[in-house]
C-alpha positions in Angstrom: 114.3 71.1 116.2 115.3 71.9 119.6 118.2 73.9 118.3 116.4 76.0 116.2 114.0 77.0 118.9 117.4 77.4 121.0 118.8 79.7 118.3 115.6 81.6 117.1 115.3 82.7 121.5 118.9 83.5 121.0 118.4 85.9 118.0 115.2 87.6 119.7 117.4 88.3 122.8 120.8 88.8 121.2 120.4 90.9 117.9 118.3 93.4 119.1 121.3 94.5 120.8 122.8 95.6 117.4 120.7 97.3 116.2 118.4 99.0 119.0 118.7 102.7 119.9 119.9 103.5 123.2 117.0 104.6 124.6 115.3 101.2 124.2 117.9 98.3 124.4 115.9 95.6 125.2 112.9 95.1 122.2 109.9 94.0 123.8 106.4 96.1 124.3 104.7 95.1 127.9 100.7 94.6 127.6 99.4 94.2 131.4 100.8 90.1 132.1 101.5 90.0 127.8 105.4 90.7 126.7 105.9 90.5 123.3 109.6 90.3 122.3 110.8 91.2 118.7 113.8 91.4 116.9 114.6 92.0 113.1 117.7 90.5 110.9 118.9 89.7 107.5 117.7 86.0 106.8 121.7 85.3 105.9 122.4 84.9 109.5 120.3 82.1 109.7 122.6 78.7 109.0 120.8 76.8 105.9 119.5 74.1 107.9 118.1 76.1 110.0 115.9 78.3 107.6 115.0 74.9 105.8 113.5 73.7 109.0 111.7 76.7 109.8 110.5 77.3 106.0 112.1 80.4 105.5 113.6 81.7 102.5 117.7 82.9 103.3 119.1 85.3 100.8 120.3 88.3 101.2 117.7 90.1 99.9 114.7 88.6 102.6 114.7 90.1 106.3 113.1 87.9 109.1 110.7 89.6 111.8 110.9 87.6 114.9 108.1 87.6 117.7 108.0 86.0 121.1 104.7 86.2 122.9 105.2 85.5 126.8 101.7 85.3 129.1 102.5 85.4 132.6 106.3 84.8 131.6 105.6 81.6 130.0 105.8 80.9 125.8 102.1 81.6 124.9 100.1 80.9 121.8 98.7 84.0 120.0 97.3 85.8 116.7 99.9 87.5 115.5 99.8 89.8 112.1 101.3 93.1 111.1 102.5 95.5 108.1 105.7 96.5 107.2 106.2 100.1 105.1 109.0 102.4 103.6 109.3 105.8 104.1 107.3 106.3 101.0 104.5 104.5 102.9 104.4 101.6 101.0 102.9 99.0 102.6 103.3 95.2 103.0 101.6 92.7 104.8 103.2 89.9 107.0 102.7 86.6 106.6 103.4 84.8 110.0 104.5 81.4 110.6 103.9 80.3 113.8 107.2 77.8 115.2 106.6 75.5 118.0 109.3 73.4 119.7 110.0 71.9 123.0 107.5 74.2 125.3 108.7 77.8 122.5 106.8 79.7 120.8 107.9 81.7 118.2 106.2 83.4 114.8 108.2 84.3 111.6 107.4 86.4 109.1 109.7 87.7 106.1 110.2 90.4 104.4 112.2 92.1 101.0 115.1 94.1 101.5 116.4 95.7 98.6 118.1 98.6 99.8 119.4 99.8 103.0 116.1 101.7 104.5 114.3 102.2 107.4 111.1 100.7 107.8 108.2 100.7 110.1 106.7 97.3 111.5 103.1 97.8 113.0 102.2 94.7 114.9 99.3 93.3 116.6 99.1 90.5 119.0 95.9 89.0 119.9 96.3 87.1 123.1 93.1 85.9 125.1 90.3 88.2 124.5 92.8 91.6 124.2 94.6 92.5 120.8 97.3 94.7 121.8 99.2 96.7 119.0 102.5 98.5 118.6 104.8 99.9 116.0 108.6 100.2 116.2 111.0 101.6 113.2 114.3 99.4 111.8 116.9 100.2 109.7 117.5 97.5 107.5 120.3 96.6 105.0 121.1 93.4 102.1 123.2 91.0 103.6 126.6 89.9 102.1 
């Protein structure tokens, strides 16, 4: 278990740095002493044992929204919940999964991707008595 909390911090620090714009490399939204880090990827680049032991469906066709919710700089605990829509505006919701190991916190939620698109993720964090929300845009693709 402590490897998959190892690799899931890994992803939500490393992969955003495929696939964010220049202007923002870093994902993460800042909320007073709140940072919520996110990243999105194709659940493919998940090995099997690891999506097994973090229930989560791989194929090529499911994405995975990972959030990170640090109070004060330390792992917190936190409502999470969100939507994910198409350009067409149709909308989703995201069913989070909330992954505790060895002092991380993390919450999962997946998502189809048929086609290569981009979609928006709108997100809300509810952390202490605040619920802080943001929305960010990703272009997604099927994996291999």
């Amino acid at each position: 278990m402590r490897r998959l909390a190892m690799f899931l911090f890994s992803l939500c620090l490393a992969l955003p740095v495929l696939a964010a714009d220049a202007a923002k490399p870093e994902r993460k939204e800042v909320f007073g002493d709140v940072t919520v880090h996110y990243s999105v990827f194709n659940s493919t680049f998940l090995q099997p044992q690891t999506a097994q032991a973090s229930g989560l469906v791989r194929s090529k066709n499911q994405g995975v929204l990972n959030i990170a919710v640090l109070k004060a700089g330390k792992p917190g605990v936190a409502n999470v919940s969100g939507t994910v829509s198409d350009l067409t505006s149709r909308k989703s919701n995201l069913s989070f999964k909330q992954v505790s190991d060895q002092g991380a916190v993390y919450y999962l939620a997946q998502f189809p991707v048929d086609q290569p698109e981009t979609l928006t993720f709108s997100i809300t964090v509810g952390s202490g008595d605040a619920n802080n929300t943001f929305s960010f845009n990703q272009e997604v693709f099927p994996g291999e």
